[in-house]
N, C-alpha and C positions, 0 to 999 in steps of 0.2 A: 653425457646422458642423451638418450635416442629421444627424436621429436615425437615421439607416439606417448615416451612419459612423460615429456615436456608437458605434452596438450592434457594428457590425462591429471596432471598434478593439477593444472592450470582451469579446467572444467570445474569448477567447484559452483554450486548452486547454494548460494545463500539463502534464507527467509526471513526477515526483521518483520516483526507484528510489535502493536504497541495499540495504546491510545493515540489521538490526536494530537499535537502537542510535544510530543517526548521527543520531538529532531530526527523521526523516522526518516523525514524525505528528503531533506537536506544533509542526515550520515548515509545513505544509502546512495545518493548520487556521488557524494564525494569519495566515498569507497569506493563504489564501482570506475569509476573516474581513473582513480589511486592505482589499483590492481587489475586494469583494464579487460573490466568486466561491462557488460551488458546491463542494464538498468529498467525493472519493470515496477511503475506505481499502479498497482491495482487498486487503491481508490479511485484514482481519475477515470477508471473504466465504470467505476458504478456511479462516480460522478456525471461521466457522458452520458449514461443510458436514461440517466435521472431529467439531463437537460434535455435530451431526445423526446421523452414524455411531455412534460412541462410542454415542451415546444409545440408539439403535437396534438394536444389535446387530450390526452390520457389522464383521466381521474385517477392519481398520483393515492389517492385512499381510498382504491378497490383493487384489492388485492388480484381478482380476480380479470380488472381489466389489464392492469400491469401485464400479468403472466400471457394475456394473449396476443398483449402486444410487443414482447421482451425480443422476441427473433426479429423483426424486423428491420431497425439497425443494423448499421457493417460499423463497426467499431476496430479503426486501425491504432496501437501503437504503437511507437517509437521507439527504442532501445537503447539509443544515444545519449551516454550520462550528461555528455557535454550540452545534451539540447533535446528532452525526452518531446515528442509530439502526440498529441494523437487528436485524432479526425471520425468525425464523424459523418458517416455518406458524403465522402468525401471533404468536409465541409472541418477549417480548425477549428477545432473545441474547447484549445488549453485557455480561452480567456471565459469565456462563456461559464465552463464550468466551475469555475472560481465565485459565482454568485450567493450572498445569503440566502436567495431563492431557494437554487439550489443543495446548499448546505442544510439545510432545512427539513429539504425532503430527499436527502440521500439514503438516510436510516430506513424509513419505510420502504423505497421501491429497491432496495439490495433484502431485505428481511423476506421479499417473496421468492418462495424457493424456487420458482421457473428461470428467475434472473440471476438467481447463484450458479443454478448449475450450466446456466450457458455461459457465463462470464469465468467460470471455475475452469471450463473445457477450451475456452480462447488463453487464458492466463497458464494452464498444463500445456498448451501446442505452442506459447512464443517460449516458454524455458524449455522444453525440448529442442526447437529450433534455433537455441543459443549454444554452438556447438564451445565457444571459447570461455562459458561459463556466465551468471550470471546473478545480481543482485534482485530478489524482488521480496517488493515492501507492502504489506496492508495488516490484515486482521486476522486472517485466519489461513495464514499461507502455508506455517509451521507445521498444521494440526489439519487442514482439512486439502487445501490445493495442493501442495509440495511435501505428504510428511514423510519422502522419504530424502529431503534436503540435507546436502551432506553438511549442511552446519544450520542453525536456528536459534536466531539472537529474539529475547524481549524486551523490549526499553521502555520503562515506566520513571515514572517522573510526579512529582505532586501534584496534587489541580493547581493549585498557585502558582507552580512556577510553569505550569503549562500553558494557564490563562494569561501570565505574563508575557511569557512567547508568542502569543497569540495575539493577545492585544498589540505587541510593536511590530507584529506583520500585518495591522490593520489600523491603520493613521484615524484616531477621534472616536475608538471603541472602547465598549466602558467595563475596564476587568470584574467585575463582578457579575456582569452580563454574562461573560466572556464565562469564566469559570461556571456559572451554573449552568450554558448552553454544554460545557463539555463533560461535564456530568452528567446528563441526561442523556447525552450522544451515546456515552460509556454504557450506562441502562439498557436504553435500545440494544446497543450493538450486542452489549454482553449476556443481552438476555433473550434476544432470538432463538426460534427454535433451529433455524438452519445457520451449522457454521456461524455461531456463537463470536466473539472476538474474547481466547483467550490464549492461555501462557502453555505451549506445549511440553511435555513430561521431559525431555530432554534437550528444551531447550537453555540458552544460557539468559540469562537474568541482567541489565547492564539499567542501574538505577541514574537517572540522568540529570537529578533536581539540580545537583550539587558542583554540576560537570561544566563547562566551557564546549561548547560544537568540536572543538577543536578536539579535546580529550577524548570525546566519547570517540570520532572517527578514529582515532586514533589506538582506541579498545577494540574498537571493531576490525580495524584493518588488522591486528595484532591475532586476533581469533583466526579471523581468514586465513591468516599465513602459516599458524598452527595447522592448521586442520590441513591446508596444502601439503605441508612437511612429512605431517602423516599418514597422508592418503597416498 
């Protein structure tokens, strides 16, 4: 087989959307990982822009300061499943961003549409720029950033055992907290008017409550290699 259909079998652009919770970022790295593909978390990007505010000074509930202050920011990231990065004005951001602070008010300053459609336009030019293919993960990647991705997984999972995931990646958190916070996220997210967080018409459905990390990467890499085969 010629290396032009090597690479072309091998370009394959994935999209995993889900809720919070469902092992989006931990099967999407591991796959991309697996299948030596490229690795894109588009939450951490609206995570960044969110801690860039906060940081800054931006009244994080006006909508209208958000939007005029959303270009500012250089928001770089990383693609390395092994070690994904991303910086902000030069500055690392993957601890930072990880705050309840900021988890808080990720909902609100991603919901104003000046900061989707620039983070839409940075998250379309690094999967362009992946020429040997690529994994990327968030909300609306299926249906509004990538919908012409040559495959398109959703991973939903119950609040329960989401809250549960959630709570043992956060040492002294109290799952009922945990569950109602991710319900309400769900709300927000799903009820935006811009790029909504939902389940694209063709995409595949991979329910997770029930699953082991292990199994679901394991559907997933099984999908990717399908769709390789036949493309």
């Amino acid at each position: 087989m010629s290396t032009t259909v090597e690479t072309a079998r091998s370009s394959v652009i994935v999209a995993i959307d889900g809720p919070s919770g469902t092992g989006k970022s931990s099967t999407s790295k591991a796959v991309a990982a697996k299948l030596g593909l490229s690795y894109l978390d588009t939450g951490a990007q609206y995570r960044a822009i969110t801690w860039w505010m906060l940081s800054n000074g931006i009244d994080v509930a006006d909508p209208a300061e958000i939007a005029t202050a959303a270009a500012k920011p250089v928001i770089v990231s990383g693609t390395d499943p092994a070690a994904p990065t991303i910086t902000v004005d030069g500055e690392d951001a993957s601890g930072p961003i990880r705050t309840q602070e900021v988890t808080s008010k990720v909902s609100a300053v991603s919901a104003v549409p000046e900061v989707r459609a620039l983070i839409t336009e940075l998250q379309r030019s690094i999967a362009a720029a992946a020429t040997g293919g690529i994994v990327v993960e968030g909300r609306d990647i299926g249906t509004t950033v990538l919908p012409d991705a040559d495959l398109k997984i959703f991973l939903t999972a119950s609040p329960e055992a989401r809250a549960a995931r959630r709570s043992g990646e956060v040492k002294g958190s109290d799952l009922t907290a945990t569950r109602d916070a991710l319900i309400k996220r769900d709300a927000a997210d799903s009820g935006r008017k811009t790029s909504p967080l939902a389940k694209a018409d063709d995409a595949v459905e991979v329910d997770t409550t029930e699953l082991t990390l292990q199994q679901v990467i394991e559907c997933v890499v099984t999908l990717v290699e399908g769709k390789r085969v036949a493309a």
